[in-house]
N, C-alpha and C positions, 0 to 999 in steps of 0.2 A: 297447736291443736287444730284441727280439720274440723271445715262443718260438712257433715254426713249427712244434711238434710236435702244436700244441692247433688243430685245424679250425676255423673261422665257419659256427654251426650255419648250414644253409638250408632253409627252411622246404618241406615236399611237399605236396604234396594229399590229404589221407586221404582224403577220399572218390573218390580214382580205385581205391583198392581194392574188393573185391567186395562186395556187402551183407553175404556173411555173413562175412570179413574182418573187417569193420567191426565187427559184431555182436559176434564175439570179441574184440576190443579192448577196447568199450567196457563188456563185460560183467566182463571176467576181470580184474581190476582189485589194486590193495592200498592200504586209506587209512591211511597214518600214523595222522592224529589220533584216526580210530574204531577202531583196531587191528584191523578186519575187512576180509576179504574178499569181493571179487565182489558189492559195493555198485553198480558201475557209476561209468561217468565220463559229464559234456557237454562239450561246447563242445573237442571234441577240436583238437589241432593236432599236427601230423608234421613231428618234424626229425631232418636227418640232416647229422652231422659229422665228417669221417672215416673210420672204418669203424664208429661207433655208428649207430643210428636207437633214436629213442625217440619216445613219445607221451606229449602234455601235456593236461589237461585237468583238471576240479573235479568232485569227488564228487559224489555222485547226494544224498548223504544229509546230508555237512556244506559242502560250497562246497568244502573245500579244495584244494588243489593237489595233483593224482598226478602221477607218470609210470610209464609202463610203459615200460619197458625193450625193446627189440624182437630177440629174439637167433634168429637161420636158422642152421639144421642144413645141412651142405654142401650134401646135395643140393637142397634150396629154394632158392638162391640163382641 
């Protein structure tokens, strides 16, 4: 039996958001492995599953794997 409560991410287009969108994304960041902040991310990719959306990408400074989490205030949505 399947649990149907868990989405099949699908993948968006980050860059249909704004430049400066984007810019905050890729700016505002958290690396696990450097334990710092606002290093920057590349090679972004946007998925949304459910009611989550998050972004995936590698640190500016060590390659690793982020994600940013993407959380809207009521009224943004």
């Amino acid at each position: 039996m399947s649990n149907e409560t868990e989405a099949t991410p699908v993948l968006k287009n980050f860059f249909d958001r704004s430049i400066e969108e984007q810019q905050d994304f890729l700016q505002q960041t958290w690396c696990n492995e450097c334990m710092e902040m606002d290093l920057g991310m590349k090679n972004p990719q946007e998925f949304e599953a459910g009611d989550r959306a998050w972004i995936e990408g590698e640190c500016v400074k060590c390659g690793t794997k982020i994600i940013t989490e993407l959380v809207y205030e009521d009224d943004e949505v």
